[in-house]
N, C-alpha and C positions, 0 to 999 in steps of 0.2 A: 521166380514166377511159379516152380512149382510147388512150391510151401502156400502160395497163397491159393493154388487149387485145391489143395489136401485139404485146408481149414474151411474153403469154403465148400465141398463135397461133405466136409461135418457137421457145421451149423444145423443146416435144413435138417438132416436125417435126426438128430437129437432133439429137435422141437416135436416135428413130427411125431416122433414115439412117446414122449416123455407128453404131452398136449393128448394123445388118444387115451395114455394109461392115467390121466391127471387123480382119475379117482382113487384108486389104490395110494397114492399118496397123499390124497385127505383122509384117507382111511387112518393110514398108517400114523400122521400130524395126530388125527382126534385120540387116538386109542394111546398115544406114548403120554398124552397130557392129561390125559381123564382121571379126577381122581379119587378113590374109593371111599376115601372121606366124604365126599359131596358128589357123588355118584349123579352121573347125565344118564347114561345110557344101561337099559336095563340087563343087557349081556354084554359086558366089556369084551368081547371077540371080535374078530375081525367081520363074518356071517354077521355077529347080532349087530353092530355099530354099523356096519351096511344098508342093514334089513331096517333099522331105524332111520338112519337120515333117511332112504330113500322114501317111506312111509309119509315121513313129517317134511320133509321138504322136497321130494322128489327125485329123481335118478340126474337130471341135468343140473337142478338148481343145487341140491345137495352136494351132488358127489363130483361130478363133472366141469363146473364150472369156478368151485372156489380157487383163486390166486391163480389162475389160469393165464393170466394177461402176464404177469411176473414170471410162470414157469416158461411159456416161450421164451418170452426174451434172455432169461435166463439161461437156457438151454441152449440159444442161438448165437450166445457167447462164450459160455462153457465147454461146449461142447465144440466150437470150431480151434478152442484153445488142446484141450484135454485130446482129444481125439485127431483132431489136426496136426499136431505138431509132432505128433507120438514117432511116427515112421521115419520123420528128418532126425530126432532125435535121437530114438534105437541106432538110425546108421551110424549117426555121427561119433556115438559111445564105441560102436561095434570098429570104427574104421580107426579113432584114436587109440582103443583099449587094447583090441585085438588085430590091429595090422590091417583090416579092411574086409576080415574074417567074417562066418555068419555068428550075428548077433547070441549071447548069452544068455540064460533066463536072469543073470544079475544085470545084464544090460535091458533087457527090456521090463525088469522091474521097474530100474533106475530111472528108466526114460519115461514112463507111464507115470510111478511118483513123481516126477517133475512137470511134466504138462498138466496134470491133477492136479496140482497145487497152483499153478503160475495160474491156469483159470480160474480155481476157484477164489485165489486172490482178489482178483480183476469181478466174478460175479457174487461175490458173497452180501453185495447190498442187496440184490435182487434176491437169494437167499431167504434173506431177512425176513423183506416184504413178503414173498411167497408163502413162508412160515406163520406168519401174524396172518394174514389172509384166509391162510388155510383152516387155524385155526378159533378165529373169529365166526367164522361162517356159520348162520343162521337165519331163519326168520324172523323180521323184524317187526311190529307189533304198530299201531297209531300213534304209538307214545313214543316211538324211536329207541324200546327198548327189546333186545333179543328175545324170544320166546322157546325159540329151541336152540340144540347146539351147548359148546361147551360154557358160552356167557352168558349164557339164560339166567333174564332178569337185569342184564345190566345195557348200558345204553353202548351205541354202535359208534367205533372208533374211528376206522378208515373209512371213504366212501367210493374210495379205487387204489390201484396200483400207486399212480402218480400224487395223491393225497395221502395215504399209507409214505411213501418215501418222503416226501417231505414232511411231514406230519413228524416220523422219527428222527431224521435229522435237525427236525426244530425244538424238539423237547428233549432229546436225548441226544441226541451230536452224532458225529461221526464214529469217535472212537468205541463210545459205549451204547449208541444206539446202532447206525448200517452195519457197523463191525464187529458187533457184538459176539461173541462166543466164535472169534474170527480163528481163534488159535487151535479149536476143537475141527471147527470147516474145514480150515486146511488141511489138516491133520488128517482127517474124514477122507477128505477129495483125492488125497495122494495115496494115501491105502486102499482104496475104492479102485483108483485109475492102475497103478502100480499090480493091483488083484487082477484086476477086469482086463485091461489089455495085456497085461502080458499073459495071463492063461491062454485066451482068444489064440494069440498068437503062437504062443507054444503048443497050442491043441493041434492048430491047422497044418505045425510040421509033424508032428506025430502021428497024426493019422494016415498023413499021404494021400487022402482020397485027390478027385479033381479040383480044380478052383471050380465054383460054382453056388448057387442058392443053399444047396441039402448042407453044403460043407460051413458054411455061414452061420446057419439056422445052428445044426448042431454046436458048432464051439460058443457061435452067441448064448446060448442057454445056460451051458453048461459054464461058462466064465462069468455071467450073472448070477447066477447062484452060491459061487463059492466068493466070489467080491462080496455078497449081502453078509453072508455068513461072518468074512474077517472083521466088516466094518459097524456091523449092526450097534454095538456097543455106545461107539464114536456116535454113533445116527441119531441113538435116543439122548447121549448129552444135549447134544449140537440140537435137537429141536428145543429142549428142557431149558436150557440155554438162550435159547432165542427168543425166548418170552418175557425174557427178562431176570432170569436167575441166575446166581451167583455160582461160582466152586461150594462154596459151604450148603448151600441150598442141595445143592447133585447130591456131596456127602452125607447131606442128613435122611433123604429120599432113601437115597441106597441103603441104609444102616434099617429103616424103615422098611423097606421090602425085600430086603436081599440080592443075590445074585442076577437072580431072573427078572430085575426090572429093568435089566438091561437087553435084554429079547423081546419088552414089550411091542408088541407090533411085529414078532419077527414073520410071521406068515404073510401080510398083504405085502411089507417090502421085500421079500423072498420071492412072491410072486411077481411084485410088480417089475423087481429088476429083472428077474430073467426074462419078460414080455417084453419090459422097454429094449432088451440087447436083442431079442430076437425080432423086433421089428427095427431097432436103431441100427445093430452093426451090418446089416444085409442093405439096407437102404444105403448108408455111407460107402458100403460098397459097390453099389452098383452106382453112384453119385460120383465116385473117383472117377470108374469105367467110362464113365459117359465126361467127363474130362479130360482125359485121359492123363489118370495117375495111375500109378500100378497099386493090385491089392495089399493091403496090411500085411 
């Protein structure tokens, strides 16, 4: 019973954040896939792709709302897994490994990479969707064809969440379309969660302060940041990926741009993670509190 508190004081707190910051993550979708050969946007920065969609399509329609319906629900499964299960887990390594002792930073790596991975197993369809969503998003024209955005000129593929998911799964299947670039996800999601909670948690013994909001805030931040930082690499495969391209496709890119097109985007999801921790992991915790599970 209380494993089923912990996951469900997660759900909620991860929609929520990850749903107010949606835009920093269209940011970050447009600018990994934009390409200099056939240039959309006239400053490929994070500022200038901003300052554009919002111009041509708006702050809500633009930035705000693309794959929004997918990132909830995605979030609201993700994240009761990845974040839910994390503390049963920690103990459970800490009481087999170490006698019942307090947990290790190998142990609460360990337990962070495994709930990171086990959900994003479970959400990497919605993923998908989220991604093609994201990165679809435009204004659409009389003709039914994009006008702005990064398919300007071509005609409009999904017409929702639920049309996008099935729409993939009926022309491209399961394995190579919902699951597509499933092996970089996971990969992504366990290095991400392995980063992200176990810093969080290693910060809040080190520091000592009291339980409370300041102490939240701080390690939230500061473990969003260095998670974006490990996994940014992983981030820009898994979107490049997601659109439909191959291993050889990544290798020929990267031979083509170097090192650094793997940081593409690294400032809106640098920002956006530490914003979503600083509003996600303080909500999950006071979401526990009012459960009554104990904090992280």
């Amino acid at each position: 019973m209380s494993v089923a508190r912990e996951m469900m004081s997660a759900g909620p707190g991860c929609a929520v954040a990850n749903g107010l910051l949606n835009s920093l993550e269209t940011t970050k979708v447009k600018l990994q896939l934009h390409s200099s050969s056939v240039p959309v946007y006239s400053r490929p920065t994070t500022l200038g792709v901003m300052t554009q969609i919002a111009k041509e399509e708006g702050v809500v329609r633009g930035l705000m709302m693309p794959g929004l319906s997918a990132s909830l629900t995605r979030s609201m499964l993700y994240g009761a897994y990845r974040v839910g299960l994390y503390a049963s887990a920690r103990d459970f390594l800490a009481g087999t490994m170490n006698g019942g002792g307090e947990p290790s930073l190998a142990h609460r790596i360990a337990s962070g990479m495994f709930t990171g991975g086990l959900g994003s197993m479970l959400s990497c369809p919605l993923d998908v969707v989220r991604t093609r969503m994201q990165a679809d998003s435009g204004l659409v024209g009389t003709d039914g064809r994009y006008t702005t955005g990064l398919r300007r000129g071509q005609s409009v593929r999904y017409q929702g969440m639920m049309d996008c998911f099935v729409s993939i799964l009926r022309n491209e299947g399961l394995r190579a379309g919902l699951y597509r670039g499933s092996s970089v996800t996971v990969a992504r999601a366990s290095m991400m969660n392995g980063a992200q909670l176990a810093s969080y948690d290693t910060l809040k013994r080190f520091l000592y302060w009291e339980e409370g909001p300041f102490l939240h805030l701080t390690c939230a931040l500061a473990s969003g940041i260095i998670a974006q930082t490990v996994v940014m690499p992983i981030d820009t495969i898994k979107s490049y990926m997601m659109l439909g391209n191959d291993w050889k496709a990544v290798w020929n890119i990267m031979k083509t741009n170097g090192p650094f097109w793997f940081y593409r985007g690294y400032m809106p999801a640098c920002a956006g993670q530490g914003m979503i921790m600083v509003l996600q992991m303080p909500m999950i915790e006071q979401f526990r509190i009012m459960l009554g599970v104990a904090a992280i």
